[in-house]
N, C-alpha and C positions, 0 to 999 in steps of 0.2 A: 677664337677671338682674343686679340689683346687688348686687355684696357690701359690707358694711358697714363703711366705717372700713379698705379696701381699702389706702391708702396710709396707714398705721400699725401692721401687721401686724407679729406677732412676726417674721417672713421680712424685713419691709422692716428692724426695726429691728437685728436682727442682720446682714444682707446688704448692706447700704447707708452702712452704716458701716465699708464692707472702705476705702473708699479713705484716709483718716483714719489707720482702727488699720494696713495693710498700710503707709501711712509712717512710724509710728513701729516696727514690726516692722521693717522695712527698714531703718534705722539702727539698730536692736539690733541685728539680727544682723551689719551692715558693722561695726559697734563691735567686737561677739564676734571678729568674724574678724580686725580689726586690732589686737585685744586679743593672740588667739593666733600674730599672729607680731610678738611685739615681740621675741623673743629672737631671728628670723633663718633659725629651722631648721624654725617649725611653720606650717603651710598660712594663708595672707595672704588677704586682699581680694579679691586678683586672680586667686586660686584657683580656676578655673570647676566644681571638682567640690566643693567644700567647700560647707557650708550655705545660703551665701547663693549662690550660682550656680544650687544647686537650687532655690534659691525662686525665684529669679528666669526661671528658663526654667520654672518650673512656672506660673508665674502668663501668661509669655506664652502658653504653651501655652494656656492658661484663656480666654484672649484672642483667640485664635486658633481656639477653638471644636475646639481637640483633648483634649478631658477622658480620654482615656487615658493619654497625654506628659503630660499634668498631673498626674493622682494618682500617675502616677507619680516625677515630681521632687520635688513637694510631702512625700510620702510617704518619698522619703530625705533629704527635706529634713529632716522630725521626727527618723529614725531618729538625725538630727547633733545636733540640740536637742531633744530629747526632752520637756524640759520650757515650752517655748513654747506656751501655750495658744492663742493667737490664730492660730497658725502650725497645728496640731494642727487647730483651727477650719478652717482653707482644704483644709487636704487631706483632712478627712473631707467637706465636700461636695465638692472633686473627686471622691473616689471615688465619692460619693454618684451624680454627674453620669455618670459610668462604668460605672455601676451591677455594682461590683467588693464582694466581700465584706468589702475591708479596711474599708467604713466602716461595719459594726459593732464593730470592735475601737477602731477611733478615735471611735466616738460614747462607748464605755464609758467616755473616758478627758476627755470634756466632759459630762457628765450633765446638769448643770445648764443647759446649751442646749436651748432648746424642739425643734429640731429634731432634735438630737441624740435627745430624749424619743422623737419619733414614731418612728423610728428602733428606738430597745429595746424600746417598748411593741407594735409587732409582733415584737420576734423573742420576746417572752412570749406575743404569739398565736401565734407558728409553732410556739413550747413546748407549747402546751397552758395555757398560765400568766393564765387569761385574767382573775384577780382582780387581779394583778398590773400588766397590761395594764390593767386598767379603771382604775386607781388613776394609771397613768402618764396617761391621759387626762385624768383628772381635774382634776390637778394641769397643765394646759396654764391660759394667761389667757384670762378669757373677755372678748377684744378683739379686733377687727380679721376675720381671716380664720376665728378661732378660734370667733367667735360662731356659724358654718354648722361649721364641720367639726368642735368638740368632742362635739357632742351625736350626729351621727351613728357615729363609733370607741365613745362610751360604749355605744352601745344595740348595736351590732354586737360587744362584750366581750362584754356581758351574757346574749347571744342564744350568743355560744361556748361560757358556763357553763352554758349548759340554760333560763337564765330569761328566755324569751320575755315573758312579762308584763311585767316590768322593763324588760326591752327595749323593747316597745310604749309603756308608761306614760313614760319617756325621750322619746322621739318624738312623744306626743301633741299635748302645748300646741302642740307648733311646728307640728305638721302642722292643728291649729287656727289657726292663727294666719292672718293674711292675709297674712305676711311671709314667703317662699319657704317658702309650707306645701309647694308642689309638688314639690319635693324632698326635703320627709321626709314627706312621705306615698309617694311613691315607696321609699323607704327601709325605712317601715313596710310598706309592702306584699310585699317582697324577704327581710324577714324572718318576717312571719306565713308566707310562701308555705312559703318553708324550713321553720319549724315545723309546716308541714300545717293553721294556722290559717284553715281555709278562708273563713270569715265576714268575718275581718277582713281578710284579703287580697283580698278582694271591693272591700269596700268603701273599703278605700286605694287598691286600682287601678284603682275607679271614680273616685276623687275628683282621681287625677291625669291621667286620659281628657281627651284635648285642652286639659290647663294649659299644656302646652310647645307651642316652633315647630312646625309640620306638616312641617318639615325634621330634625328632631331622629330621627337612625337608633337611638343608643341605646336611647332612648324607645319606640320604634316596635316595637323586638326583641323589649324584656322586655314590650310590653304585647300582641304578636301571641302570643309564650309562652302569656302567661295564657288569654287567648282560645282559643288552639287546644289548650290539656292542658285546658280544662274545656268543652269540647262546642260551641265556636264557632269550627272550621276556617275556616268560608268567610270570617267576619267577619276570621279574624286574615289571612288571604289577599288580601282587599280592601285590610287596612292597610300592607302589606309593598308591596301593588304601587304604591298611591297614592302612597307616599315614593320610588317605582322613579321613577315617572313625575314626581314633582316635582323631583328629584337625578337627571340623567341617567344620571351614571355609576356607579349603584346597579344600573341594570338589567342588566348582565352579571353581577351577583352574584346577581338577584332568585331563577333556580331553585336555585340552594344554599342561599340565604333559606328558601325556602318547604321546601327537603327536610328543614332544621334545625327546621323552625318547633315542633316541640313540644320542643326540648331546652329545660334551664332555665337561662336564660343568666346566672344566680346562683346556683351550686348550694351553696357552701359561706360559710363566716364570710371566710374569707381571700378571696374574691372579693368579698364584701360591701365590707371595708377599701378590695380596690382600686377599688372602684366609688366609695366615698367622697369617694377622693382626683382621681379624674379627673370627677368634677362638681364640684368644685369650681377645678381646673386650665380646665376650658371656661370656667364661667365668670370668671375670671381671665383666662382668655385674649380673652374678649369685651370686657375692660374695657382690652386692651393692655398687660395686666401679663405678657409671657412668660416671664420668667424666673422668676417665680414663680410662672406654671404650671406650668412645665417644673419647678421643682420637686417639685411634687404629682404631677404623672407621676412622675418618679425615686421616691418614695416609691412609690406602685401599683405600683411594677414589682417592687420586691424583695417584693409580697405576689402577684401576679400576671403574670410575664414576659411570657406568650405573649396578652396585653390585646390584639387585635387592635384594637379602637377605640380606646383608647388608644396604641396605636403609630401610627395613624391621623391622630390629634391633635399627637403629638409631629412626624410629619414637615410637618404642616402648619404649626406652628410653627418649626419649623429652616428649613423652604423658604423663609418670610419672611421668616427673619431673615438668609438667603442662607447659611445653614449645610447647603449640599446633600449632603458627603460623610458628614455626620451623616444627615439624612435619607435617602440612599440605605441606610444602613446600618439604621436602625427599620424599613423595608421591608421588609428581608431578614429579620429576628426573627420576621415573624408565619408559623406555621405554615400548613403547605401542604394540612392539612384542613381550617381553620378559611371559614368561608362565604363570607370577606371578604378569599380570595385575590386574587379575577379584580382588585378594586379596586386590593389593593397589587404587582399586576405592573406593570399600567395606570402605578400612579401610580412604579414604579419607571423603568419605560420613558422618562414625560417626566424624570425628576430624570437620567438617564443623556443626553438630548439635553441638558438645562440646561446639565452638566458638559463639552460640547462632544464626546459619545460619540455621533455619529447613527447608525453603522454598527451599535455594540451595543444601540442604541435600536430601530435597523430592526427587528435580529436577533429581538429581545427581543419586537417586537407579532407579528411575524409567528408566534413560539413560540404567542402568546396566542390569534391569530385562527385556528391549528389546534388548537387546544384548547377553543374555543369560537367554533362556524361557524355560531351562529345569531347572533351578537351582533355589530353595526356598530360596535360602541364601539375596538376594537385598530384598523380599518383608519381610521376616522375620527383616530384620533389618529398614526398613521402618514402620511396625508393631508397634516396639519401639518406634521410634521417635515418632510417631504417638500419642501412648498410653501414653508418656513420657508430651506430649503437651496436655491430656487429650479429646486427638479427638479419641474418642473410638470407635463407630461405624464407622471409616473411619479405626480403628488398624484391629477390627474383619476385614474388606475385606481384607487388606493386607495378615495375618495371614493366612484367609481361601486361598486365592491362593496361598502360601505358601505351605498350608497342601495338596495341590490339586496336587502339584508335586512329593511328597513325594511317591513312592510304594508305597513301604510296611515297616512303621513307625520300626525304630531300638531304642535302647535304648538310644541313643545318642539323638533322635529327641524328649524326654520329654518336652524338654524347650519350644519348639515354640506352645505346645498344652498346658503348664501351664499358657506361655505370654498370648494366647488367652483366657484361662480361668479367667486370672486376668481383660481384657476386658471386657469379657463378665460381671466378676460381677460389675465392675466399670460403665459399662452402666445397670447396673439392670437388666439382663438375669442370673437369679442365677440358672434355671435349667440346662441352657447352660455352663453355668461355672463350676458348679459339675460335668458334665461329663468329660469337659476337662483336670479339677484336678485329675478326677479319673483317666483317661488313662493314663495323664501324670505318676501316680503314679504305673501304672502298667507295664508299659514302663522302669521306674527306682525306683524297689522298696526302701524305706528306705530313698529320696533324701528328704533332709530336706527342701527345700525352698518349696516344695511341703506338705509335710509335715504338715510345719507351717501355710501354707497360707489356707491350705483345714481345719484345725484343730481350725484356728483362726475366720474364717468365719462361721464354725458351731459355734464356743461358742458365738458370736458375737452375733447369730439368737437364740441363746439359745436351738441348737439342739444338738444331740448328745454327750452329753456331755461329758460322761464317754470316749467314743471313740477320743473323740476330746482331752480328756488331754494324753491320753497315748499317740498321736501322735505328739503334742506339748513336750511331755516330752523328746520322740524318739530324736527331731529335736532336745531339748535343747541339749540332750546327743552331739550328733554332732559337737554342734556350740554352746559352754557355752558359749563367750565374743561377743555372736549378741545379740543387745541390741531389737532389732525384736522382736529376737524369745523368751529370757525371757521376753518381756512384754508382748506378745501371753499365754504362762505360768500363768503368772499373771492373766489374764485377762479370762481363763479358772477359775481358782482358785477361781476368784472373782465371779463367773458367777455360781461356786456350790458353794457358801456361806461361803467358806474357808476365811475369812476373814483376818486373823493373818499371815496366808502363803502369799497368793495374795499381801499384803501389800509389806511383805519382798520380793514378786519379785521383785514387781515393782518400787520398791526404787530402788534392783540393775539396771532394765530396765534403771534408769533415769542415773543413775552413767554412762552406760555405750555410752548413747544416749540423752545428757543431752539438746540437740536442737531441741529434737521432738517434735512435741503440741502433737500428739497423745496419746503419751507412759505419756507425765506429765500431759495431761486430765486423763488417768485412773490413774494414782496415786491421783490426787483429788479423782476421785469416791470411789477410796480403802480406802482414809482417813475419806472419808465422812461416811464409811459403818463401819466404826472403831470407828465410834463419833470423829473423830479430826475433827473439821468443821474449825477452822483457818487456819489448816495447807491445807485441803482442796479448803479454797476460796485462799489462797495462791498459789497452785498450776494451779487452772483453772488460776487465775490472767496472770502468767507468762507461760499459755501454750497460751493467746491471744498474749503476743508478739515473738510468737516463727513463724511467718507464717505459721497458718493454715489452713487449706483446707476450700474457701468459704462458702460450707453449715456445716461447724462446727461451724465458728463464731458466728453465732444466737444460738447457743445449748449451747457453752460456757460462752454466756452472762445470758442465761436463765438459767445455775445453777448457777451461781453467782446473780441472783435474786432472786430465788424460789429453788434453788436446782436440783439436778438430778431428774427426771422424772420416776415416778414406773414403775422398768420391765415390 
């Protein structure tokens, strides 16, 4: 989905101008404070708890991706300047970002800010107040992010007062339109359903049947809903499992899926709103705008906390943005009835390896894999961490109980028989690891990481050689800018005595992967087999300070004494 006029958004043009207004606020308030101590006795500049210290570690807080230390320096930041609008402005979306009640009292005190608006114009729908609500929507500009998201809060007002029709007839042109009709006919659909509009809820949710990704869970929820509260169980059964088996790690949630499948995953107006706000947050987040997704989430939340897919969204975007102990923290929000637990342990477990916690990581899949002992997905990701800490024969057990759940291996399940094959050769079982690569690769023919690894491994051993570079070549085809797989390429190359080729991969390998020891170990070896021996003890030189793998270190000292050692 593209949104319209994305970078001009009332969000961009009040949020994007913080760096600007926050330096001239920054010398107001260093003014203010040197103002107040010209007589000697009253709190100075250098004052770390006077107003401008509070701004100041409030904004780094901000900075810093700690929006609690933020709203809350920010926040005594005002209670010193009371009267600083602009100042006023930062610490009600800190709070906002905190998702803390104080940024209703500080939006009351900005009105005139659009976001400030969405803000009061739910807490008139948490009122009951929804003419009033509708009026605040109303008066949003219709520009930017506002041209998708006004028209959806009007008709979802409208629908709070009783006036479904209003509501619908709001909705229509657009879900006519060919311009994201898909989502307000979705929209339409969520609110006939509510009103018990049964004809038109038919036919809005027929019209948005296969508009969106076949990956889209959202989507998937509210339309197996429909299906299965109006006499089409098995239909809505087929669509829940279909997105199991396209999203791996949907399938340890799939039987809490199908046990939920007739609740109505919109039951009220106020879930409506937050469904508003978090389609539009996705797609914003699709266009790489996060922060002003992560907006639109902060707003869904104070209409809706426990959004498990919206906290879903949010930790996917914190994770990006390497904001992990925020995302571990949206995790922990989503309740432990909701369908789409098993997901947010999983996805708790790796953000706790991420944070360099593997013991609480362990701890944590293992809780998972006795709480659900039909599902390969906890020891599969245990596997990882495991093999990731280079405890290999502790990854193969994982992995094999993993494969031990598995039926009858689908095309989807490649990965968990390559991860185990990369164990097994990691621990010196190369027989065992050649089969795993091979199934893997018959499971998904052509899949480059499979590929490169079964292709790299032979040329490594000096087998198959010829075989090994068409496969290495396949994967390059795939994946030209993996700095991996061109120095896989390479290192075939070099391994049939191509010398002058192998070279020029593997420079590119370095261009592209310039932190590897590995990839700038064989570029030494290529220079050495070229006669460049400088450029060679050069390269081993600076692949020792690149952290390399313990039993390399003795190998890369020993060609920089004596050279590489004869195949």
């Amino acid at each position: 989905m593209t949104v319209p006029g994305a970078t001009d958004t009332l969000a961009v043009m009040e949020i994007t101008h913080f760096a600007s207004r926050t330096a001239f606020l920054a010398l107001s308030l260093l003014s203010a404070c040197a103002a107040s101590d010209a007589s000697g006795g009253a709190r100075g500049s250098t004052d770390p708890s006077g107003v401008f210290g509070q701004f100041l570690a409030g904004r780094f807080a901000m900075s810093q991706a700690d929006p609690d230390a933020g709203a809350t320096a920010l926040s005594q930041a005002v209670a010193l300047a009371p009267n600083e609008q602009d100042l006023i402005l930062q610490a009600f979306l800190a709070n906002l970002a905190a998702e803390r009640p104080d940024a209703l009292g500080l939006a009351q005190r900005i009105p005139e800010n659009h976001i400030a608006q969405l803000v009061l114009a739910d807490e008139d729908m948490r009122a009951g107040r929804w003419e009033a609500a509708e009026k605040r929507y109303h008066g949003l500009p219709r520009q930017g992010l506002t041209q998708l998201l006004q028209p959806l809060l009007v008709a979802w007002a409208q629908q709070g007062a009783g006036h479904t029709d209003a509501a619908l007839a709001t909705l229509r042109p657009y879900a006519e339109s060919p311009r994201f009709r898909g989502i307000f006919a979705l929209h339409a659909a969520m609110i006939a359903d509510i009103a018990q509009h049964r004809a038109d809820a038919e036919r809005y949710y027929e019209a948005v049947s296969g508009d969106g990704p076949d990956t889209d869970l959202r989507l998937t929820q509210i339309l197996a809903s429909w299906q299965a509260r109006t006499g089409h169980p098995d239909t809505a059964r087929e669509r829940l499992a279909g997105i199991a088996d396209r999203v791996p790690e949907l399938r340890i949630a799939l039987p809490d899926l199908l046990t939920h499948i007739q609740d109505r995953p919109v039951a009220n107006v106020r879930e409506g709103i937050a469904e508003s706000y978090v389609a539009l947050a996705a797609a914003l987040r699709a266009q790489d705008q996060s922060d002003l997704a992560m907006l639109m989430l902060h707003l869904a939340f104070r209409a809706r906390p426990d959004f498990a897919a919206a906290r879903l969204l949010q930790q996917e975007i914190q994770t990006g943005g390497k904001q992990l102990g925020l995302a571990l923290k949206a995790m922990e929000t989503i309740p432990a009835r909701d369908p789409l637990i098993a997901v947010a342990r999983l996805r708790r477990a790796a953000l706790l390896a991420q944070l360099d916690r593997p013991d609480d990581a362990i701890d944590a899949l293992k809780r998972i894999a006795a709480d659900y002992p039909d599902s390969p997905m906890p020891d599969i990701q245990l596997g990882s961490i495991l093999r990731i800490k280079r405890r290999f024969e502790e990854a193969i057990v994982a992995y094999t109980r993993a494969i031990a759940r598995i039926d009858t291996p689908q095309k989807s399940d490649w990965s968990v028989f390559y991860d185990r094959g990369v164990a097994y050769e990691r621990a010196g079982k190369w027989p065992l690891a050649e089969a795993d690569l091979k199934l893997a690769l018959q499971l998904s023919p052509g899949q480059p990481f499979v590929l490169n690894y079964l292709g790299y491994s032979w040329a490594d051993m000096g087998r198959n050689l010829s075989l090994a570079r068409e496969m290495i070549q396949a994967a390059a085809a795939a994946r030209q800018n993996d700095g991996a797989v061109t120095d896989s390429l390479g290192w075939v190359l070099f391994r049939q005595g191509d010398i002058a080729n192998a070279v020029r991969a593997l420079e590119r390998a370095v261009e592209l992967e310039p932190e590897d020891s590995t990839i700038t170990d064989h570029l030494g070896d290529a220079y050495h087999a070229a006669g460049r021996t400088l450029e060679a003890h050069y390269e081993w030189k600076r692949a020792l300070t690149l952290n390399p793998a313990p039993d390399d270190i003795p190998k890369l000292e020993e060609k920089l004494k004596n050279g590489p050692a004869k195949p």
